[in-house]
SEZALO-313454 format. One record per residue (C-alpha): residue number from 1; residue in three letters; chain; x, y, z. Coordinates in pm, 1 decimal, decimal comma. Layout:
TITOR zado votor torse     east    north       up
TITOR  NUM   ALA     A        X        Y        Z
...
END
This chain:
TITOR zado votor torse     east    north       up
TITOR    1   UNK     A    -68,1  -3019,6  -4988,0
TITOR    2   UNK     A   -400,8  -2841,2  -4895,4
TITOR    3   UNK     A   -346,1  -2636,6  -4540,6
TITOR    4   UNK     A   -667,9  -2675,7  -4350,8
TITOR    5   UNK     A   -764,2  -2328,4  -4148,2
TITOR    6   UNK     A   -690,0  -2310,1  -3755,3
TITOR    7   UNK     A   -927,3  -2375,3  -3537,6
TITOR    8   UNK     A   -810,8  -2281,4  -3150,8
TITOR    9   UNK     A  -1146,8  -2451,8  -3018,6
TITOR   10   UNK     A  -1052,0  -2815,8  -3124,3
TITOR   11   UNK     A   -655,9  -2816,3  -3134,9
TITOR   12   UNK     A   -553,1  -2843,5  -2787,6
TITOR   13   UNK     A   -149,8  -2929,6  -2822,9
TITOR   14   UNK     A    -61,4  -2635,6  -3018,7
TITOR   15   UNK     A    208,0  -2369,2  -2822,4
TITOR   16   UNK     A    154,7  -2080,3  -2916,2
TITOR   17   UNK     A    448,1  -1770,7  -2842,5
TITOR   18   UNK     A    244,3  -1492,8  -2925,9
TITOR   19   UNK     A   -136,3  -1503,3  -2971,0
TITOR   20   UNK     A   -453,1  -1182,8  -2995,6
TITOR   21   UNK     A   -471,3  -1155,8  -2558,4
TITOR   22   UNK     A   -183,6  -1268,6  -2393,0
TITOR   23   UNK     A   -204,3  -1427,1  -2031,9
TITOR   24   UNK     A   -160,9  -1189,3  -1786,3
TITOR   25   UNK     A   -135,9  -1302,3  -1445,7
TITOR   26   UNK     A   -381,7  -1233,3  -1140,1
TITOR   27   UNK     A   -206,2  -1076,2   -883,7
TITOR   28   UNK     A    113,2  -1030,0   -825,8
TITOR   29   UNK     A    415,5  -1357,8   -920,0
TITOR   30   UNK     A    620,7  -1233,3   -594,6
TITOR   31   UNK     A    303,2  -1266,0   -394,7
TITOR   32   UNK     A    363,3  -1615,0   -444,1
TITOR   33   UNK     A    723,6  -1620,0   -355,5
TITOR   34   UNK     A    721,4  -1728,4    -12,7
TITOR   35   UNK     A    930,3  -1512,7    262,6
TITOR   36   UNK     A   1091,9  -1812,3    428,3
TITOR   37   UNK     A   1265,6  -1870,3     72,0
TITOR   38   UNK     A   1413,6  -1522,3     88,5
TITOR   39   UNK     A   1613,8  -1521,0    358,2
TITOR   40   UNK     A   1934,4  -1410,3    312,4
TITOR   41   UNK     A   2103,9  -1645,2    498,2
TITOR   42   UNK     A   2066,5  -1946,1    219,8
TITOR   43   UNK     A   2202,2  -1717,2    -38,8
TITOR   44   UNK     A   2561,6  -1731,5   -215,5
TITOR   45   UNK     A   2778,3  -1462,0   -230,6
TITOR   46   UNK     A   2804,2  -1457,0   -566,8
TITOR   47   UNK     A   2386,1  -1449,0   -618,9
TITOR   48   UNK     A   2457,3  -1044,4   -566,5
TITOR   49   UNK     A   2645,2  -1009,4   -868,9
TITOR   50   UNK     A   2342,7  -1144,3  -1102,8
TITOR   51   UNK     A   2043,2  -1055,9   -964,6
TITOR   52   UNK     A   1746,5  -1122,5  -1247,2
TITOR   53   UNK     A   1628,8  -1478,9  -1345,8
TITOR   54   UNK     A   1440,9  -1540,7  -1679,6
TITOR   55   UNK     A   1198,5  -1798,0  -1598,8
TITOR   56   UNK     A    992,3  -1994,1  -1944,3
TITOR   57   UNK     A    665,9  -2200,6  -1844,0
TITOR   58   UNK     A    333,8  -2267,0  -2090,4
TITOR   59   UNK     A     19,9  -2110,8  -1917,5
TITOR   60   UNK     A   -244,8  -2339,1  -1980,5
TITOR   61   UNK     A   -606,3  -2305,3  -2134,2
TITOR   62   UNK     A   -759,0  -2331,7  -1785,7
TITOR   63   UNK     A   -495,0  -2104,0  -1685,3
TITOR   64   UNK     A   -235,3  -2337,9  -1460,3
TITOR   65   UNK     A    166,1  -2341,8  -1534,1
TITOR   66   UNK     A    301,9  -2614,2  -1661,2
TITOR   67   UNK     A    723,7  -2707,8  -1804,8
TITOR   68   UNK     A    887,8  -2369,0  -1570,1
TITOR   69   UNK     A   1228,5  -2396,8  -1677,6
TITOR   70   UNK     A   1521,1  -2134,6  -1613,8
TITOR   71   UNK     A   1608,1  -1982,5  -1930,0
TITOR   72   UNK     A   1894,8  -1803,5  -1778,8
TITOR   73   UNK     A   1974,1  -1818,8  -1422,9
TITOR   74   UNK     A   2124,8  -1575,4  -1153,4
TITOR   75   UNK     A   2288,3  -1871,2   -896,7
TITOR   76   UNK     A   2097,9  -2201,1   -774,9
TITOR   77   UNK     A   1943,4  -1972,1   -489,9
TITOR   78   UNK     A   1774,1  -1752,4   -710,9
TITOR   79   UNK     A   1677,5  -1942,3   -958,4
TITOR   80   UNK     A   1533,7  -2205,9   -711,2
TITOR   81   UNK     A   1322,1  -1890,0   -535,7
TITOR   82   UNK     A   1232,1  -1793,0   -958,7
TITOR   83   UNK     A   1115,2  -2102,8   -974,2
TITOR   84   UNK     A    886,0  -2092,6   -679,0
TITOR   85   UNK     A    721,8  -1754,8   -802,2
TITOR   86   UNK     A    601,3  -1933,0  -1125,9
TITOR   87   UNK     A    500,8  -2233,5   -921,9
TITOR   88   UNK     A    156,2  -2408,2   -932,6
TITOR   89   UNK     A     13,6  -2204,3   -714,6
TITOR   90   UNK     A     24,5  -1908,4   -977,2
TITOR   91   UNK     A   -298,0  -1793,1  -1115,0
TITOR   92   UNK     A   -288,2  -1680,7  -1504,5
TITOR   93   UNK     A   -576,5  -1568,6  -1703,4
TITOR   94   UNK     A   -484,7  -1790,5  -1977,7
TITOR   95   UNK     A   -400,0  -1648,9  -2350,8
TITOR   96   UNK     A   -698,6  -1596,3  -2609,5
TITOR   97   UNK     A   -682,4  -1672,9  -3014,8
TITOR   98   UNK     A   -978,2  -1613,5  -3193,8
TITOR   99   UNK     A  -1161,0  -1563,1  -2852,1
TITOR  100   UNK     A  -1060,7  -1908,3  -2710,8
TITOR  101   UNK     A   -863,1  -2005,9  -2426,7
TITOR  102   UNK     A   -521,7  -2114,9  -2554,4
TITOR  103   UNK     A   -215,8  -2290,5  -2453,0
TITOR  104   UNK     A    110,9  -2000,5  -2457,5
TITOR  105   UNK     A    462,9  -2032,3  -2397,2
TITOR  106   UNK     A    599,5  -1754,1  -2191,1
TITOR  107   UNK     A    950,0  -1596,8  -2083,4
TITOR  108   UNK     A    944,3  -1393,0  -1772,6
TITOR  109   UNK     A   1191,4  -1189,6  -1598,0
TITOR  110   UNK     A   1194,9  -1213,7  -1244,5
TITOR  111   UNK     A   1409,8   -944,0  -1053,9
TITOR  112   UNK     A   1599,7   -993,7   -747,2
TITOR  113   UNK     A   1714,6   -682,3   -489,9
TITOR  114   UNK     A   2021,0   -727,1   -298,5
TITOR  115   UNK     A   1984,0   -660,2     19,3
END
């Protein structure tokens, strides 16, 4: 078995988990959160108790989420709203190995205040 070198710039379904830049994303993940998911109204007693959401996705090469998954949930409210904050209409600068744009899984805590 001969292992050929990496190349980033031609292997487009590799995940990576940890890579030279990671994606960071452009502006804020609440600001996408919309306020008519927040009311308090739709939310479960018991959301108070547990109020932070991990929240996995793959930011793509061009940037875009794709797979959001909860990882470990809060209550069906919250981790619906989590959901919504890493939706498509996020904006990532994507990951970089080598200098190229790369596919990266990420885990992402998303925090809740009781109100």
């Amino acid at each position: 078995f001969v292992a050929t070198p990496f190349d980033p710039s031609t292997d487009t379904m590799h995940v990576f988990t940890r890579v030279d830049v990671m994606p960071e994303v452009i502006g804020s993940v609440l600001d996408n959160c919309s306020k008519a998911s927040l009311r308090t109204a739709e939310i479960e007693d018991d959301c108070y108790r547990y109020t932070k959401v991990y929240v996995r996705f793959i930011v793509e090469r061009d940037g875009r989420l794709t797979s959001p998954a909860i990882v470990k949930g809060a209550c069906p409210s919250f981790d619906r709203m989590a959901l919504e904050c890493v939706g498509p209409s996020s904006r990532w600068k994507p990951g970089l190995q080598q200098g190229v744009p790369v596919r990266v899984q990420m885990v992402m805590p998303i925090q809740f205040e009781p109100r």
